[in-house]
N, C-alpha and C positions, 0 to 999 in steps of 0.2 A: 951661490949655487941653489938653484932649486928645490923646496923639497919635497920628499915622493911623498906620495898619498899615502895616508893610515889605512892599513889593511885591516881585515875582519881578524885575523889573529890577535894585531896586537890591540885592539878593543876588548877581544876577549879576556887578554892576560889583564891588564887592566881592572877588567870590571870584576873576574873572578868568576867568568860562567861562559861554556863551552861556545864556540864557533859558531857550533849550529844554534845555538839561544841567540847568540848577537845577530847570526843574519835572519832569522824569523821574525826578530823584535824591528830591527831595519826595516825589514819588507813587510811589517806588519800585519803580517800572518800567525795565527794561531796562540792568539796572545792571550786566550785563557788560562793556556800553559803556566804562566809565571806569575809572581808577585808584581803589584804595583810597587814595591822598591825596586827589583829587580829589573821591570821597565825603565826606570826613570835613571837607575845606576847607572845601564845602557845607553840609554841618550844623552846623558850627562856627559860622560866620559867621550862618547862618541863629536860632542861638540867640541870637547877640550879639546881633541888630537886636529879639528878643524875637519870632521868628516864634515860638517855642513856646507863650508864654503869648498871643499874638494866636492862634492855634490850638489853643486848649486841645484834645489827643486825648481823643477817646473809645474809642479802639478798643484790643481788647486781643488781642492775635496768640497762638495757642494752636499751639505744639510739640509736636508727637505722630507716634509712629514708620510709625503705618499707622491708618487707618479702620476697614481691616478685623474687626480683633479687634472684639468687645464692647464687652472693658475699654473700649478706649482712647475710642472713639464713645460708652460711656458717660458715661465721666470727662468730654468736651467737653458732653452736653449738660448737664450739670450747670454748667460751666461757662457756657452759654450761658443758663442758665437764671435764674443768679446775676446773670449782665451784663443782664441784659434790664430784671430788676426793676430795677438803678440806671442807667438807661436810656445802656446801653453795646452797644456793636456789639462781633463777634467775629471773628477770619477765622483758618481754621485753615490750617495748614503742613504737611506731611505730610517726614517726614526719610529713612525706609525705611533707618536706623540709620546713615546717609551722613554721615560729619562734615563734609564739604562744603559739602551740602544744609544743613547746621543751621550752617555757618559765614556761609550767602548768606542765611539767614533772620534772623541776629542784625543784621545789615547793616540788611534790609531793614526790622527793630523800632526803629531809630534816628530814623527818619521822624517829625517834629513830632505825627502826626496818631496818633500811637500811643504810650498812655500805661503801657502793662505789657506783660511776657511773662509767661505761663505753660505752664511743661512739663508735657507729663502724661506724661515719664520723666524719670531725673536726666541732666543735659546733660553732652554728651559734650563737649562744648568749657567747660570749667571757667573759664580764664581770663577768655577771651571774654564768658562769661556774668557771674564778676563783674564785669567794668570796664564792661556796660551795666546791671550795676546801682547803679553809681553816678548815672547818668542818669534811667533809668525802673526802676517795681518790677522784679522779676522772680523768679517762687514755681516751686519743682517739687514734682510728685506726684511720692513714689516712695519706694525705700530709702533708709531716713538713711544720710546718707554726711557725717561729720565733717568731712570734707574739703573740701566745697562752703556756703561760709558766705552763703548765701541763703533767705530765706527758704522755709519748705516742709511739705508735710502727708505725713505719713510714715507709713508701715507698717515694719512688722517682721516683715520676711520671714524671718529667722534662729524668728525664735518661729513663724510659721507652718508653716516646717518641722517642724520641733518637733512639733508639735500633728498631726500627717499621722504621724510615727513612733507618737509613743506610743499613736495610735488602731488601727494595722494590728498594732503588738507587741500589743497589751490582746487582740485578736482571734484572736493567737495564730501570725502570722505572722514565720517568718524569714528567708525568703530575697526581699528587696524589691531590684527595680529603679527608677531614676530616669532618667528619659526628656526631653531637654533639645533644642532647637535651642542655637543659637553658647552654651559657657561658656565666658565671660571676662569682663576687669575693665569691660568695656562695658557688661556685661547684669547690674549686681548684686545685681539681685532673681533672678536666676536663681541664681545661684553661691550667696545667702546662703539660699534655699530647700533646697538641697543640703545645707549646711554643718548647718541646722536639724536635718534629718532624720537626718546622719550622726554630730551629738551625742547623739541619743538613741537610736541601735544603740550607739555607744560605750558607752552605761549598759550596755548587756546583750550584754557581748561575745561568750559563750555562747552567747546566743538567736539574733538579729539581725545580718542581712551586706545589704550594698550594694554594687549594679552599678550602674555607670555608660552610660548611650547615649547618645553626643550629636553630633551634627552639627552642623559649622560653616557657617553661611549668609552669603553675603555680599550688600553691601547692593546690588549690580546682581541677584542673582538674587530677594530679594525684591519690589524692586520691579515684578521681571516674572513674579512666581507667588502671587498672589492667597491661593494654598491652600497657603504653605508650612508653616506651622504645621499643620496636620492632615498633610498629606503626611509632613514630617518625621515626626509621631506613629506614623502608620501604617507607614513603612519602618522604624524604628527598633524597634518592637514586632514585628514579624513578625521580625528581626532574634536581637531577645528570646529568644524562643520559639524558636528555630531553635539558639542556640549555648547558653541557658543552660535546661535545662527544672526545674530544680530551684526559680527562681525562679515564688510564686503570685502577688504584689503587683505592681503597675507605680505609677509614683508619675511620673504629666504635670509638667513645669515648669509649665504652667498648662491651662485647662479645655480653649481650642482644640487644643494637641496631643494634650488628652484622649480629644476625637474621633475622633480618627485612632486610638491606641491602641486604645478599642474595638471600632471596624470590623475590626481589624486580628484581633483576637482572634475574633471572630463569623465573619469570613473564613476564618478557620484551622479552622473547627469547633467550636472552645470555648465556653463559655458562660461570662458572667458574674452572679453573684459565683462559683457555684460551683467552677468551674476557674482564674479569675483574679479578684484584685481590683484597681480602678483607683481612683486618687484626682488632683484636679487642682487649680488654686488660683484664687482670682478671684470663683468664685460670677456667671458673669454669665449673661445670663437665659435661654440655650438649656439651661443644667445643669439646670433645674427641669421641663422637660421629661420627660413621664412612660416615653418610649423611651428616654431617654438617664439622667436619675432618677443625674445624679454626686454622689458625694460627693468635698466641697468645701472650700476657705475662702474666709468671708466677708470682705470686705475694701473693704466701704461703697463703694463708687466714686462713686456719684452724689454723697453727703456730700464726696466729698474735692474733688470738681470744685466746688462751692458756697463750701468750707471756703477753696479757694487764691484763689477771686473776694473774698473778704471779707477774706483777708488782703492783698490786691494794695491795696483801697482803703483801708485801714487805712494803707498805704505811702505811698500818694501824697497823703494829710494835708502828711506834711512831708518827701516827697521832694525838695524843693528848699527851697534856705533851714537846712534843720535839718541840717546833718551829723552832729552827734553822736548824733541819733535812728538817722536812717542803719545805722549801723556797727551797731546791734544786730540778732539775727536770730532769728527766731519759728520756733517749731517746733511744730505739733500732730500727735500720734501716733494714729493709729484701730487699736484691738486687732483683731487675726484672731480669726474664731469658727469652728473646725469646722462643718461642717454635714454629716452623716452622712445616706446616704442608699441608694440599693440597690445600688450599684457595689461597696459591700464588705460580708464575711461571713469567717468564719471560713476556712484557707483549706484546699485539696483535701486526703483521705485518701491 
C-alpha cells in the first residue's frame, strides 16, 4: 500500500514547534524568526518523514553578487536557459559580496523544494557551502580554487592575465597600470588577473612595470551604488593620470570598470588608443559596441551558466543514496581568448 505524504502537522508534532513555523521554514519565508536549531530541527525531521522525496524540488537557487554587471545577468540566463529545457525553475539571490547575505541564502537552499545551488562566484562561506553539499548539488562559476571541493566550471584568471600582458608588451608598452575595485582573498578572480599580468612584466623586467589602483568597496556601499564598478574605473584612472603620467596602458579588473576608465580618460582630453590604451576582461556585450569597440577576454559566460546546470543534474542522479559518487568533484575549464579591438595600439611618442 502506498504511503500518504507527511503533512505539515505531523512535522510539526515532531519537531515541537507550531504549523505555521514548519510551513514558513519550508517556504523559506521569514526565517529571522527562529533559531538556527530550530531551522535545522525542521528540516531534519522533515527529511526523516521523506517530505524530500514526497517533494521532489525543481527549483534551483542561483548565487550571484549583483545583476548589475553583465557578467553575472549573463551567466544566470544561461543558467536559466539550461533549467528551463529540463523543466526546472530558477530564483536568483543577489549577495552584494555580504557573507551574511550568502550565509541566509545557504539556509534558505535547504528547503525540500530546492534541489541545487549554483554560484556564479566562488562562495565566500566555504564551509557552509560544503556541508549543503552533502545534501543538495552545489557548482560554482568562477576561479579554480583547490581549496573548495565542489563541483565547478572554471576559468583561469591567472592565464587571462597573462594574455592582457603579453598583448600590450608585443605592442610595445611599458609602463601599465591595473585598475581594481576590493583586492583581496574574497575577490580571487581579481587578485589572480593581477597576478597574470604581473608574471609576464616579470619576463621583461627591463621592458615592463605595474601600478597598482584599487579601491576597497564594501558590501553596504555596493549594495546602495548601482554604478560602483564604473565609478570606481573612473576615480581611480583620473587618479592614474594625475600621479603617474609615465604610465600609456590602463589594464580594468574587468570590462564595467572598463567604462569608467574610458570616460575618465575622454574627460581629461585624451584620446584613445592614441594617448592611452585600455584593456578589460569578460567580453560581455556592451565591449562589442562600436563607441566603446574594448579590447577584451573572452571568457564564454553564457557556456558556463549552461555547463554548471548540466553538471548540477549530472549530481543529483545519485546525490542520495550513492556516497561514494558524492565525494568526487568535477571540474570543467573554458580557456580565455583575447579579443583585440580599438582600445589598444601602440603606445604615445
Amino acid at each position: 500500500m502506498k504511503r500518504n505524504l507527511p503533512t505539515i502537522k505531523e512535522i510539526a508534532e515532531k519537531s515541537g514547534v507550531s504549523t505555521a513555523s514548519v510551513s514558513m521554514i519550508l517556504s523559506g519565508k521569514k526565517l529571522t524568526r527562529f533559531s538556527e536549531a530550530t531551522i535545522q530541527k525542521v528540516l531534519s525531521v522533515s527529511r526523516e518523514l521523506g517530505y524530500t522525496k514526497a517533494k521532489t524540488g525543481k527549483t534551483i537557487i542561483e548565487v550571484c553578487p549583483t545583476v548589475f554587471n553583465p557578467y553575472y545577468s549573463t551567466i544566470i540566463q544561461g543558467i536559466d536557459c539550461e533549467a528551463f529545457a529540463h523543466g526546472m525553475t530558477t530564483m536568483v539571490y543577489n549577495t552584494y559580496w555580504d557573507v551574511e547575505r550568502e550565509k541566509a541564502i545557504l539556509r534558505i537552499a535547504e528547503n525540500p523544494s530546492v534541489c541545487g545551488v549554483i554560484f556564479t562566484m566562488i562562495p565566500q562561506q566555504h564551509e557552509t557551502a560544503l556541508l549543503l553539499n552533502k545534501k543538495i548539488p552545489v557548482v560554482a562559476v568562477g576561479d579554480y580554487n583547490e581549496n573548495i571541493q565542489i563541483d565547478g566550471v572554471d576559468i583561469n584568471n591567472f592565464s587571462a592575465g597573462s594574455l592582457i600582458g603579453e598583448h600590450l608588451i608585443s605592442l610595445g608598452h611599458k609602463n601599465i597600470a591595473f585598475v581594481s575595485t576590493s583586492l583581496n582573498s574574497q575577490h580571487s578572480a581579481r587578485t589572480r588577473r593581477l597576478e597574470g599580468l604581473e608574471s609576464v612584466c616579470k619576463n621583461y623586467p627591463d621592458v615592463a612595470k605595474i601600478k597598482v589602483y584599487s579601491k576597497d568597496i564594501t558590501s553596504v556601499y555596493e549594495l546602495q551604488n548601482v554604478n560602483v564598478e564604473y565609478e570606481t574605473g573612473y576615480e581611480l584612472a583620473k587618479e592614474c593620470i594625475k600621479k603617474s603620467p609615465e604610465i600609456t596602458a590602463i589594464v580594468a579588473t574587468n570590462d564595467m570598470v572598463a567604462y569608467g576608465v574610458i570616460n575618465a580618460i575622454k574627460d581629461g582630453g585624451f584620446n584613445i588608443p592614441q594617448d592611452y590604451s585600455v584593456c578589460g576582461f569578460d567580453n560581455i556585450f556592451p565591449s562589442k559596441f562600436h563607441d566603446l569597440n574594448l579590447t577584451t577576454i573572452e571568457h564564454s559566460i553564457i557556456q558556463k551558466g549552461k555547463k554548471a546546470v548540466s553538471l548540477l543534474i549530472s549530481r543529483l542522479g545519485y546525490s542520495y543514496g550513492y556516497p561514494e559518487e558524492a565525494e568526487t568533484v568535477t571540474r570543467i575549464e573554458y580557456k580565455s581568448k583575447l579579443i583585440p579591438r580599438g582600445t589598444t595600439a601602440a603606445p604615445r611618442k
